[in-house]
N, C-alpha and C positions, 0 to 999 in steps of 0.2 A: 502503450508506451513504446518510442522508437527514441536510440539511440544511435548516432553517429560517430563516426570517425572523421569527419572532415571539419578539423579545427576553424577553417572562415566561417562555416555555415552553425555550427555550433556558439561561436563567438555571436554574431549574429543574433540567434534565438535567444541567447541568454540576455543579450543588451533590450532587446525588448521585452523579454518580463521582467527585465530588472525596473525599465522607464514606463511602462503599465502593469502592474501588477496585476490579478485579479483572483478572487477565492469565490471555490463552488465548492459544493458541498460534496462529500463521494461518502455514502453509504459502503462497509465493505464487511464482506460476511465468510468468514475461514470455515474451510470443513476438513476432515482427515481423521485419522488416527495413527497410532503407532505403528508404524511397520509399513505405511502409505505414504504416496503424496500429498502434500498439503493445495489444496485449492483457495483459491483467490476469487472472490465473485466481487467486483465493484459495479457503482452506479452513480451518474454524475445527476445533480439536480436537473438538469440539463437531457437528461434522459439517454447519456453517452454509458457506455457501459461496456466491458470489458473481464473475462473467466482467465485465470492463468494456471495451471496448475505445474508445480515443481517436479525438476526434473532428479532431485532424491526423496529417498524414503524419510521419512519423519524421525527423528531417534529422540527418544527421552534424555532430559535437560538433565546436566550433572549441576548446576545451580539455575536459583531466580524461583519464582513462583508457580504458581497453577497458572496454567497455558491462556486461557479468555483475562485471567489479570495483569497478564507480561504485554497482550497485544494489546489491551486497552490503555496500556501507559505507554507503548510503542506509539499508538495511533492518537497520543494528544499534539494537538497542532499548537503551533505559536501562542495562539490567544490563549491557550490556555484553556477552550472550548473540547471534549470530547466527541467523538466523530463514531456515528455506530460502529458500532462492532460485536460482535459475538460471535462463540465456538460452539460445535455441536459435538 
């Protein structure tokens, strides 16, 4: 993922996915525990993929659910389709 600050070029990217859109699938798989950073593993059908891991520690949730049910309603897309996911 890259992000910009230069408003022309930004405008720009976004006008063409707005006037092509297109959807791939991304596999993404969290790992961590309490007291750690939380990792990021994704995977594009497309065989693009990309590890992020967070730059704080994990802190336990004062509301919401058990952690793989919060990200799996986090990570429902549009359609309405569920997108892997799971915690370890």
């Amino acid at each position: 993922m890259w992000k910009t600050d230069a408003p022309v070029l930004e405008k720009a990217v976004l006008a063409e996915v707005t006037e092509r859109p297109s959807k791939v699938r991304v596999d993404v798989h969290v790992t961590g525990a309490l007291g750690e950073p939380a990792r990021f593993e994704a995977r594009s059908e497309a065989g693009d993929s990309v590890v992020v891991e967070c730059d704080a520690d994990t802190v336990g949730a004062s509301r919401g659910g058990e952690l793989a049910s919060v990200l799996r309603e986090k990570l429902v897309v549009g359609s309405g389709r569920r997108r892997s996911c799971w915690a370890r």
